[in-house]
N, C-alpha and C positions, 0 to 999 in steps of 0.2 A: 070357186073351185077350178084350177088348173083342169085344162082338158089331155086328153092325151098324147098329142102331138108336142104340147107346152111340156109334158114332161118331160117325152125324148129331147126335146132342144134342150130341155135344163143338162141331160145328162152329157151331151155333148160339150155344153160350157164348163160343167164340173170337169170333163175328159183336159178339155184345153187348158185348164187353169190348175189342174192337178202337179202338172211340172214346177210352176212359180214354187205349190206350196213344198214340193219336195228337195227343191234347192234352194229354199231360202231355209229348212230346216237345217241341211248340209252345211250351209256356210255362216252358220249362227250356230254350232257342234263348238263346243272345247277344241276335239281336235282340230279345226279347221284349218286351214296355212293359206297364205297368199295366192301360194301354186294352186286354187281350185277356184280362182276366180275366171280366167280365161276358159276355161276348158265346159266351167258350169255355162256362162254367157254361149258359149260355142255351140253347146248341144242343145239350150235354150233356141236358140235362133234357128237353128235346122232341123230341130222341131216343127219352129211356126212355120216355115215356111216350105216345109215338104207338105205336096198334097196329098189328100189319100180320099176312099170313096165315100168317109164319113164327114166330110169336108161340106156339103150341103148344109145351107144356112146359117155355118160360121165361117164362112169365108171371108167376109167382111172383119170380122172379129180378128180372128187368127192375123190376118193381115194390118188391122192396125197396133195389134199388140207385139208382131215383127217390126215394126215401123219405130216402133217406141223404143223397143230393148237394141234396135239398130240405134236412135238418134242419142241412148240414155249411156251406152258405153260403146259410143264409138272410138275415143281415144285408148281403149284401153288395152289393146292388145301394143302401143307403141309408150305404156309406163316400164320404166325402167323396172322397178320392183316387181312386178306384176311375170314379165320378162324372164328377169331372173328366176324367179321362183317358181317358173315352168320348167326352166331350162335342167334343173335340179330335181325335179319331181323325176323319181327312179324310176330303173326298167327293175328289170327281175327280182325280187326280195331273196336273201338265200337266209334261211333259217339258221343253218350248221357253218359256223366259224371254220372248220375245218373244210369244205368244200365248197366248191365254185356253183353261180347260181347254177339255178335248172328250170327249166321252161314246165311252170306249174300250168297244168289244166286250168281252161275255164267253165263257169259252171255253166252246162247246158242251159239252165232256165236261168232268164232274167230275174232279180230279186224285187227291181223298181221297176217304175214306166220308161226311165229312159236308161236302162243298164244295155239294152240293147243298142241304142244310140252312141255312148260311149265306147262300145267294143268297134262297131262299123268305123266309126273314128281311130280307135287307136290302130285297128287292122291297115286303114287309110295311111296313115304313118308310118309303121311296121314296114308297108309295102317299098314304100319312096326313100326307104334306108338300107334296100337290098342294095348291094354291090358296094357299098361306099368301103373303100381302105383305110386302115388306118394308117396313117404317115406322116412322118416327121414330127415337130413338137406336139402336135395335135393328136397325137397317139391315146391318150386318157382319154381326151372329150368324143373322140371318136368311137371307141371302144365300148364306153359307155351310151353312146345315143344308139348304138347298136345292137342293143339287150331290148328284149320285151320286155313293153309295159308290165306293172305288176296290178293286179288287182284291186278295183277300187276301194276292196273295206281293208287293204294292208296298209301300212304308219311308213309315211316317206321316210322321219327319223329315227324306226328303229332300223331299215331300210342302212342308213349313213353311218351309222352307229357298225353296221355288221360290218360293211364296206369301206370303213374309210382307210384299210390296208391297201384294197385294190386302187380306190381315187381319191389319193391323200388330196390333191387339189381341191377340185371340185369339193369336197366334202366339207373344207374351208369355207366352200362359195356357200354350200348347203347349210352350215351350222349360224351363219352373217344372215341371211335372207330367208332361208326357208320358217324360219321359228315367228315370219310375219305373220300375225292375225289377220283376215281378212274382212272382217267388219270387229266391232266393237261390242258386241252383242254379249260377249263373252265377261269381257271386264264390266260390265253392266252391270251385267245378274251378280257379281261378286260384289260391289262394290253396294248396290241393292240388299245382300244380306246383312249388312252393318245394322238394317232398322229392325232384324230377328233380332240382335242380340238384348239384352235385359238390359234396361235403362237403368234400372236400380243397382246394379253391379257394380256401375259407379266406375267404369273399365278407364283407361286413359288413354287416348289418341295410340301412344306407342304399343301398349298391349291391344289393342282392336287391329292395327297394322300385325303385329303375331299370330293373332286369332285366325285374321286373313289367310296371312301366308301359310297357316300349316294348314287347314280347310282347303287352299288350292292344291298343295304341294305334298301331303301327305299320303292321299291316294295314288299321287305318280312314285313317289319312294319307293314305297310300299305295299303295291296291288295284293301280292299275294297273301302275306302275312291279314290284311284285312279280311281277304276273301276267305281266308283259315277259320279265323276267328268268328266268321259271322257280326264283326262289326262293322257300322256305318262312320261314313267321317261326323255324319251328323251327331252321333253318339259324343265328339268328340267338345 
């Protein structure tokens, strides 16, 4: 029987390790892009290593697991792709094709453990882009690093999609790199349903590649029209 104490400490280990499981769910999402691997490692690591008064008896802990996530991507804030795909990750989302963005509220209460961490951060950012002009050719990239971030549950590509009147550039950069996966996890699980399909069907390589692609691709087509319908792609 655990005593009482052993419990509390369990509950602190769960507190610690709650982060990992909540950005390893994030960056193994369908949606996920390249652009959320810096930024996930980022608030990963100042996490573990901000101290606070709960800190008693995983201190060891918490520090060897900063130690790890520092030694396991150190290189990765200098990968190219990685880079880019930050550099791309939008400020403001504007809904209305017709109007210019507009600085959406954030929501008072955090939804995760670390949505607070992310906002302190992008505020951090936000701040060290007061004053900057935009001038000379650099007029686009400037303009644009100069918009607030947009909120973590909004799609950087519908984001590019609204905007690419305002940064035909950059929107170039965005449609090349930002459509990077950031793990494999994704293509997995698709590539993993091929052994649902019915042996007996007797399907042929080229028709199970069909099956595939319209099972990924047809709930992106077509959200609404499904969501009308009340059907599933599984239905399909």
């Amino acid at each position: 029987m655990l005593t009482t104490h052993q419990w509390t400490l369990l509950e602190k280990v769960i507190s610690v390790l709650g982060p990992f499981e909540e950005l390893t769910r994030k960056v193994s999402s369908s949606d996920a892009t390249a652009a959320d691997v810096i930024p996930a490692v980022t608030v990963l690591h100042r996490f573990l290593t901000r101290e606070t008064d709960e800190d008693y008896e995983i201190k060891v802990m918490k520090g060897t697991l900063a130690a790890t996530v520092r030694m396991r991507f150190t290189d990765v804030e200098e990968n190219p792709l990685y880079m880019l795909c930050l550099c791309v990750l939008p400020g403001e989302e504007d809904h209305d094709l017709n109007e210019l963005p507009s600085r959406k509220a954030r929501s008072d209460q955090p939804t995760t453990s670390l949505d607070s961490m992310f906002d302190e951060i992008a505020d951090e950012q936000q701040s060290a882009l007061v004053g900057r002009a935009a001038v000379g050719s650099s007029v686009e990239l400037e303009t644009y690093l100069g918009e607030a971030a947009i909120l973590r549950e909004d799609k950087p590509l519908q984001y590019w999609m609204v905007n690419k009147v305002r940064f035909p550039n950059l929107a170039k950069v965005a449609g090349r790199y930002l459509s990077a996966p950031c793990t494999s996890v994704d293509s997995e699980r698709l590539f993993s349903s091929v052994s649902h399909m019915n042996e007996s069907s007797r399907l042929t390589a080229d028709h199970a590649e069909m099956i595939l692609f319209i099972k990924k691709n047809l709930p992106l087509t077509f959200p609404k029209t499904l969501a009308h319908t009340g059907h599933r792609i599984a239905d399909y």
